[in-house]
N, C-alpha and C positions, 0 to 999 in steps of 0.2 A: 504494500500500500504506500504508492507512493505520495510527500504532503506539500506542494509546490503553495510557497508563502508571497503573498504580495504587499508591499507598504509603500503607502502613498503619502505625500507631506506636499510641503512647499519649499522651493527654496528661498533664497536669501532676495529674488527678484521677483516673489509671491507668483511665479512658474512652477503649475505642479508638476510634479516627479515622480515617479513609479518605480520601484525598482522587483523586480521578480524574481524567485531563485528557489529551489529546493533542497540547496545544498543545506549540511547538517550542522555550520556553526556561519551564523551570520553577525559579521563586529561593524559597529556601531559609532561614529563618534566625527572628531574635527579634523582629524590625519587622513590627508589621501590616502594612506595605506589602507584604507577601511573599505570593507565591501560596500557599506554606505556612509561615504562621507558627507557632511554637511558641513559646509561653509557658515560657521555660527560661534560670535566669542564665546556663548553661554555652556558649549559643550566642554567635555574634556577631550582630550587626545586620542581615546579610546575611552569612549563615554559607556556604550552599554552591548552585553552579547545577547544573541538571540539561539538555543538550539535547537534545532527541529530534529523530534525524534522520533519520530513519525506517528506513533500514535498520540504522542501533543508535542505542544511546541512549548517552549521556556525562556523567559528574557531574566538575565541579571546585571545588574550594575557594575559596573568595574572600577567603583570608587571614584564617581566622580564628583566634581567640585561644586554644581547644583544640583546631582541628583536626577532621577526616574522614578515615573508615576505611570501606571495605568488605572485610566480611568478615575484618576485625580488620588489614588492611594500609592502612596510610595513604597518602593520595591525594596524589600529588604530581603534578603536571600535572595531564593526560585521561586518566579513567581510565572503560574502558568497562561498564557495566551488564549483567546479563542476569538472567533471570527468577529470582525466589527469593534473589536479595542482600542480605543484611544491610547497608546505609548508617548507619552509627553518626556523628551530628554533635557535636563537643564532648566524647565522652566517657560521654553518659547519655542520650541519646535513641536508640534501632535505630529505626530505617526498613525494614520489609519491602517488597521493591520486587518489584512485579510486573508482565506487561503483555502484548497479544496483538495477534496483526495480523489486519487484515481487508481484505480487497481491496475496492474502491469500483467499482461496477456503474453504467456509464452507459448511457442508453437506447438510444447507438449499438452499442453493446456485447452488444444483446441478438442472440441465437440465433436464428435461424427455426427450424422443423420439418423441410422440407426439408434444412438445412443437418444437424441434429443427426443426422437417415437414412443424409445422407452420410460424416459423420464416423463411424458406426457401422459403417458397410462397412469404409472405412478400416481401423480396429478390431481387425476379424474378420481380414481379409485378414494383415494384420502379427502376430496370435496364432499366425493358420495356418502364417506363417513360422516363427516363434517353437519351436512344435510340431517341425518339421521337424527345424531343427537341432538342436534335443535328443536328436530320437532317433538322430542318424549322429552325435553328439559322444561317442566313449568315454570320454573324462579325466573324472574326479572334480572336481567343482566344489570348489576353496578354500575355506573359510571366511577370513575378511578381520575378523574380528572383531579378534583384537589391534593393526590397524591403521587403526580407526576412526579419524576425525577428533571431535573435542568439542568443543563452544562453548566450556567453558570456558577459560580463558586460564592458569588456574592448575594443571592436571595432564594426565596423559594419559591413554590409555583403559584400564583395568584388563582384567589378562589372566584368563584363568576361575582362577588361581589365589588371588585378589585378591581382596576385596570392598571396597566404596566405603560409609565411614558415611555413614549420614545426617547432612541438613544440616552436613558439613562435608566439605571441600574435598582433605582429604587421602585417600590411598590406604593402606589397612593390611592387609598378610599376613593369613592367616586361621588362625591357631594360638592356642594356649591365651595367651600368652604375651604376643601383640597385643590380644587379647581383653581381658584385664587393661590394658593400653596405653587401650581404648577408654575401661574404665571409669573410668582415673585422669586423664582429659582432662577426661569429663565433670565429674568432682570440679573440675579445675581453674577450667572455665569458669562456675562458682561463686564462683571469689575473686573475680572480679572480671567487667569486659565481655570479656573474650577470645575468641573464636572460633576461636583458631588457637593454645593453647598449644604449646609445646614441652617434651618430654621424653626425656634419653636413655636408650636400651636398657640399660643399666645400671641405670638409676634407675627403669625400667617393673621388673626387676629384684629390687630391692629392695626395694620396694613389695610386691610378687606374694609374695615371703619373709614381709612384716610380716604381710599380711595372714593368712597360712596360720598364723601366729602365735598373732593372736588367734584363731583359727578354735574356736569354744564357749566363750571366757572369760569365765567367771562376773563378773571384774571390770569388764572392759570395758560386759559386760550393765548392771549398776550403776549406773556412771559414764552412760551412754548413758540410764537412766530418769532420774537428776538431771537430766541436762540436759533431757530433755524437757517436767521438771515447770517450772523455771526458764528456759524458753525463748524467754519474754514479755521476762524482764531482760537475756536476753544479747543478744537483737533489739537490744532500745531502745538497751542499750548503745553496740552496734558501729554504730548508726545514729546515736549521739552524737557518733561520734570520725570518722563519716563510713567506715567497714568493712562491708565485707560480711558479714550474721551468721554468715552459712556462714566465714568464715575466723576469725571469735572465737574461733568454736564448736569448731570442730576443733581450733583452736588450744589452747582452755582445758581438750579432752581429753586432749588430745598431752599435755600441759606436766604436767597433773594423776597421771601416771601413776605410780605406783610410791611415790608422797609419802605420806607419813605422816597423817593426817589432814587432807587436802587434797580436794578434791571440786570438780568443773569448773567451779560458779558461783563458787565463791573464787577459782579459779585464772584466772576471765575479767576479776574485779574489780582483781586482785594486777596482770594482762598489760596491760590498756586504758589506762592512764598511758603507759606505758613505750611500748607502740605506736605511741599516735600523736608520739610527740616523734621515733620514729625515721621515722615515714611522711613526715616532710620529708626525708629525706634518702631513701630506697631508695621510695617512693613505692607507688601500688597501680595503677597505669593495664594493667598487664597480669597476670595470673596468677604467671608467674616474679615479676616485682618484688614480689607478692603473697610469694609464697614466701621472697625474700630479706629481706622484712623479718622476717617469722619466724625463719628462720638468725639475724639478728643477734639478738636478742633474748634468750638466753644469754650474750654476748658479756659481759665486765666493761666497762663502759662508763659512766660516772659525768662528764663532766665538769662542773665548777662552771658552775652555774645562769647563762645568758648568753652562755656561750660555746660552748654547743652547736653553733651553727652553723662555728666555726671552729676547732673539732677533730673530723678526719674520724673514723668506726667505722673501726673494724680492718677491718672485712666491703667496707666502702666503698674502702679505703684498696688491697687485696687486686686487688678488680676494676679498678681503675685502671693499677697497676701490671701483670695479666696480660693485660686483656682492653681494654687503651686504644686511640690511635688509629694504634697500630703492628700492631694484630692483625689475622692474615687470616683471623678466625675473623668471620663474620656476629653482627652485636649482637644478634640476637632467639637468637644461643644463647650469645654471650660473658658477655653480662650477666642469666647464669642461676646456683642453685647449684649445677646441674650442669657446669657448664664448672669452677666453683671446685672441684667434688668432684675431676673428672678432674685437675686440676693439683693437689692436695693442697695445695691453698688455704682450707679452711671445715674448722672444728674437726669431730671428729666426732659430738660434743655438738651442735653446731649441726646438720647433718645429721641425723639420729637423730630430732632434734624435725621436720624437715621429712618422713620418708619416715613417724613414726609419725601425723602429722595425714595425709597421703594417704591410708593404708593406713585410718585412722579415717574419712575421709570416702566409700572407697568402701563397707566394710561399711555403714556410715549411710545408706543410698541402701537399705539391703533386710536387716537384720540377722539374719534370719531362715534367709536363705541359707547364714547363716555358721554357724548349730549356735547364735545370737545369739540372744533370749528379752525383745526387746526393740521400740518400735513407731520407724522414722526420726525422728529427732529434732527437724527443722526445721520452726517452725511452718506 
């Protein structure tokens, strides 16, 4: 059985790439010597190996300096592949990985005619059986559906009460409520490369309130066509400071709201200093930390020029003290501002500006939907 692998990306000239092979150790990295190189500072030299063993396939890390994720979970050991996997190397390159088996026909292997007559009796014979017992079995055949098995390693099989997003891994109830849950992920996985944000049911919540909010605001409408005239600048911007313009953008509507002669390109120009001096410290590698940097950003926070590194934010200081390495709480939700909301740790000012950029970035996906009089803002 033979398992011919295909991984598809982009290069450094957003030109996708393909690369094909079925060979049984595929390396990974920024050295031309690599069966796939990639022109990329973020990788290492020999970033990551892939081996196809034919009945699965396996990617590991080879120490490198930002690291491997599939499907937004970082590779620690062997971790195994299956069709349609996100492999993110570094941080900024995705890997769609895909691949199919074919069985190899050898000439000893071929069929007579004869032989295929008799396997066709066969066949027949074992149907006729087949027939029989159906008709003297009274019991109602099971359905076995909720207790499928799945390839994948990450969930189980959803029951018919369930439905399964697309392209992503998780399982979501199907009510009005998760629905909103789906569209504030999508927003999420916009701050940044996330695949797999996280969100509490409170905070799906909260969201679902803001948005019903603005449901037909003339002003939000407003604010939403500035931005879209000036959308050029808040790009280039957040692609100065190294941000994703989806998290300016949202961000300089959030913040712009209710001010007084304030308008979301001044308020993107007023936030992009102050951003990135905190983005050393609360960072942007996932959506949450996307979000805490936000939260802090209200914060009164000033220290003299130099010493920033060695006086921690309040926001920083907060999650250390709640969610450090005494907590039985998992870090992909400790060091969220939803763990901080649940413990009445993050001002509500801070908060407020986080559920009002959600709630803005899901109407922004379709404004239209909302009673909104306005066209998605992102270039």
């Amino acid at each position: 059985m033979e398992t011919k692998l295909t991984l598809t990306f982009a290069d450094q000239s957003r030109r996708e790439r393909r690369f094909v092979s079925s060979a049984a150790r595929i390396m990974l990295g920024r050295d031309a010597g690599n069966d796939v190189a990639i022109d990329d500072s973020n990788l290492s030299r020999r970033h990551a190996v892939i081996e196809n063993l034919r009945e699965s396939i396996h990617v590991s890390d080879c120490n490198s300096r930002n690291g491997t994720t599939v499907n937004g979970h970082p590779v620690v050991g062997i971790v195994e592949l299956f069709d349609g996997d996100i492999l993110n190397l570094g941080g900024s390159c995705d890997i769609t990985v895909g691949f199919r088996r074919s069985a190899a026909v050898s000439n000893s292997a071929r069929i007579s005619v004869p032989a295929i007559a008799g396997s066709a009796v066969v066949v027949i014979l074992a149907l006729a059986g087949v027939l029989i017992a159906l008709s003297v079995w009274k019991e109602p055949i099971k359905s076995a559906t909720n207790t499928k098995k799945t390839k994948d390693r990450r969930i189980a099989e959803p029951s018919p009460s369930i439905v399964k997003v697309e392209n992503s891994a998780e399982v979501i109830p199907e009510n009005p409520t998760d629905q909103t849950a789906i569209a504030v992920k999508r927003v999420m996985s916009k701050l940044s490369k996330d695949n797999a944000p996280y969100i509490s049911e409170s905070g799906v919540n909260d969201v679902k309130r803001k948005v019903e909010e603005y449901r037909g605001s003339s002003d939000l409408r407003e604010r939403l066509r500035v931005v879209k005239e000036g959308c050029a600048e808040i790009t280039a911007e957040a692609e100065r400071i190294n941000l994703r313009p989806a998290l300016l953008m949202y961000a300089a509507l959030a913040d712009s709201e209710g001010q007084s002669g304030s308008n979301p390109i001044t308020a993107a120009r007023r936030m992009s200093p102050r951003l990135l001096s905190l983005r050393a410290t609360f960072g942007t590698e996932t959506a949450n930390s996307s979000l805490l940097l936000i939260a802090a950003y209200p914060y009164p926070f000033n220290p003299p020029i130099g010493s920033q590194t060695r006086t921690p934010h309040p926001l920083a200081s907060k999650l250390v003290e709640i969610g450090g390495r005494r907590s039985t709480v998992d870090t992909s939700e400790a060091r969220t501002v939803w763990f901080l909301r649940d413990k009445n740790a993050v001002t509500d000012e801070a908060y407020q500006l986080v559920i009002r950029l959600l709630a803005i970035g899901v109407i922004a996906q379709n404004p239209t939907q909302y009673g909104i009089d306005a066209e998605p803002p992102l270039c």
